[in-house]
N, C-alpha and C positions, 0 to 999 in steps of 0.2 A: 351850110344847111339850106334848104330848099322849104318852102310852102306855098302852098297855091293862094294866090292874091283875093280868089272868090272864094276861100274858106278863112281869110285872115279877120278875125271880129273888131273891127275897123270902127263900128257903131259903138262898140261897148265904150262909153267914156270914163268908167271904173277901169277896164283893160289900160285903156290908152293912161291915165294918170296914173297908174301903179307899175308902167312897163317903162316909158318916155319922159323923157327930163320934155320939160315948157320948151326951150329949144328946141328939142327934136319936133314937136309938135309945131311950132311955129314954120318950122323950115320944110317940113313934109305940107303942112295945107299950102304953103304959095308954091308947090310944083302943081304941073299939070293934072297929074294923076296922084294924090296923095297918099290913094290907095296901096298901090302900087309902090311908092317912098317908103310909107310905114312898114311892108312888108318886109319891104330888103334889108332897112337897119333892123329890123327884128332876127331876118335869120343873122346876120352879122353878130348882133347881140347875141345869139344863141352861141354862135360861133367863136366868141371870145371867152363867153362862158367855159365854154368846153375846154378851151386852152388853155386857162387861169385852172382849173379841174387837173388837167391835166401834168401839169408842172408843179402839183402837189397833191399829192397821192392820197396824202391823210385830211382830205376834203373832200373826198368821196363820198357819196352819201349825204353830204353835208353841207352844201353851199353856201358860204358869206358874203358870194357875192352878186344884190339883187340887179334884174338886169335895166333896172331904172338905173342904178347907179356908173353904167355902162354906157355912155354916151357917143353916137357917132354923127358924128356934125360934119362940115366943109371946108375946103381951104379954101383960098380965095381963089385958087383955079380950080376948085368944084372937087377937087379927090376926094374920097371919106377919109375921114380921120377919126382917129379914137381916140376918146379921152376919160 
């Protein structure tokens, strides 16, 4: 999934606590551009969604999985990971 960085609501701190575990938050403000961080695990977040969606058919429509509960954090050599 793709979204443009200067339409991601980055201000919204309702957005951000309803979308991002504290972790994600934590690890996105101490990059450079946080902006920028929050947006990529967001479309990843999207992106997992959609797989989890996809691997069961009769969740269509009907998501149980919110995407705060979609976590993508770091290894210690920096790769994302999902958890």
């Amino acid at each position: 999934d793709l979204e443009y960085i200067a339409d991601f609501p980055s201000e919204s701190t309702l957005f951000l606590q309803r979308n991002f575990s504290a972790a994600e938050l934590e690890l996105c403000a101490s990059k450079p551009d946080p902006r920028a961080s929050l947006t990529a695990r967001w479309c990843g977040k999207e992106a997992v969604s959609k797989a989890i969606l996809s691997l069961s058919p009769k969740l269509h429509g009907n998501p149980t999985t919110a995407l705060r509960d979609i976590e993508i954090l770091n290894t210690e050599a920096g790769a994302p990971k999902i958890v």
